[in-house]
C-alpha positions as CSV (number, residue, x, y, z in Angstrom):
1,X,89.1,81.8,95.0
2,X,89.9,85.5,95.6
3,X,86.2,87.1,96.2
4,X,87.6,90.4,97.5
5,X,91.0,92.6,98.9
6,X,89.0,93.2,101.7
7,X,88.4,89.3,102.6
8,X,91.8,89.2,102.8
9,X,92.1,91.8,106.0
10,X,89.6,89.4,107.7
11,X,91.1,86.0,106.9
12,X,93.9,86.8,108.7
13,X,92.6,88.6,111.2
14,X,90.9,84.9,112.1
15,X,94.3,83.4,111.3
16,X,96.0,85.6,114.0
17,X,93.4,84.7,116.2
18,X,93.6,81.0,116.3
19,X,96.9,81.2,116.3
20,X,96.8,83.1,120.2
21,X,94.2,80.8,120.9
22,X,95.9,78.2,120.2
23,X,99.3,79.3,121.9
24,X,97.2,80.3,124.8
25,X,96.2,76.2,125.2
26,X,99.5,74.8,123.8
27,X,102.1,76.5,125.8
28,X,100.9,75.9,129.0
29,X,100.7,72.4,127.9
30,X,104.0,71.8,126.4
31,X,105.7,73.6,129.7
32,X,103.7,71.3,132.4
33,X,105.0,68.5,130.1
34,X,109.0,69.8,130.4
35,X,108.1,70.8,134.3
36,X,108.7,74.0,133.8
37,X,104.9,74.9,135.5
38,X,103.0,72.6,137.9
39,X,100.2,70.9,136.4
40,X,97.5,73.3,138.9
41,X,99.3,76.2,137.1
42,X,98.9,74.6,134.0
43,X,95.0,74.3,134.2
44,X,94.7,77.6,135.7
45,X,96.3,79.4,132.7
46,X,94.0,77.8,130.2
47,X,90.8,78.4,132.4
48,X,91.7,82.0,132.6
49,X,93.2,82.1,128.5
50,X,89.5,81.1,128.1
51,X,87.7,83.1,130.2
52,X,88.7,86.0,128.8
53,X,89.0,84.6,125.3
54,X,85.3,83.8,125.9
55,X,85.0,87.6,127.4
56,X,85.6,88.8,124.2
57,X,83.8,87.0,121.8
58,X,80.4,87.3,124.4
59,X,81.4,91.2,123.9
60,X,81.6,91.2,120.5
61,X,78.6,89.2,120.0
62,X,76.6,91.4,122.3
63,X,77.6,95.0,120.0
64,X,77.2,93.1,116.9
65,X,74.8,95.4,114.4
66,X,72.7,93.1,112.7
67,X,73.2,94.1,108.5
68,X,70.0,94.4,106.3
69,X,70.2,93.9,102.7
């Protein structure tokens, strides 16, 4: 199952990142459920969570060197 140490480095580098992404969705949720936030404020933190989550991948995608074999 193993392929490579180096694998490991990126698996959770992915696992770290759903994780924030996640949290960035579920805690806005779970405090508009307690009314802890208003429901506006609830929907603006996961539009802006996503903008910028979105920001980032866009970036990465743009820089990305294509490898030749």
């Amino acid at each position: 199952f193993v392929e490579s140490a180096g694998n490991a480095v990126v698996d959770f580098g992915r696992f770290c990142t759903g994780f924030l992404v996640l949290m960035g969705v579920a805690l806005p949720v779970v405090l508009a459920h307690s009314m802890l936030i208003t429901y506006p404020a609830m929907v603006m933190s996961i539009i802006g969570g996503l903008l910028i989550y979105g920001t980032i991948i866009s970036f990465g995608m743009f820089f990305q060197e294509e490898q030749e074999f």
